[in-house]
C-alpha positions as CSV (number, residue, x, y, z in Angstrom):
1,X,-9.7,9.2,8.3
2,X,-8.3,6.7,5.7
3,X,-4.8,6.9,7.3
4,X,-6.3,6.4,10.6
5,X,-7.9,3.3,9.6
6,X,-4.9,1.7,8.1
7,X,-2.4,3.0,10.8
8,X,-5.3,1.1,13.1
9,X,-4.7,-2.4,11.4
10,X,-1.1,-3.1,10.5
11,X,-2.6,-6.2,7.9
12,X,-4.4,-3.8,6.1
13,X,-1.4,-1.4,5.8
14,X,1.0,-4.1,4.7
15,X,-1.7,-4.2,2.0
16,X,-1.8,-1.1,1.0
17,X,2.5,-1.2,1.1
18,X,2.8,-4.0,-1.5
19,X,-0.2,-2.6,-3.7
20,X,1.9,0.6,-4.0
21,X,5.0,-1.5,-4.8
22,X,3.5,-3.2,-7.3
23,X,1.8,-0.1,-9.2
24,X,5.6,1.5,-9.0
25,X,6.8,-1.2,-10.7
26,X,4.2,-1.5,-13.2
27,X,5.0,2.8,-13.7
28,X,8.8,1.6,-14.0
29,X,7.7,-0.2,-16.5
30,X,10.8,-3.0,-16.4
C-alpha cells in the first residue's frame, strides 16, 4: 500500500530516494 502511494506521487518518491541516499552514506560511514 506504501509503494503504491509513493509510486502515486513522483515528489514524494524523490523523497524517499535521497532519504535512503543519505542513510547509506551515513552507514558508509565516510
Amino acid at each position: 500500500s506504501c509503494l503504491k502511494f509513493l509510486r502515486r506521487t513522483p515528489w514524494a518518491r524523490e523523497k524517499v530516494e535521497a532519504l535512503y541516499l543519505e542513510m547509506i552514506g551515513e552507514t558508509a560511514g565516510t
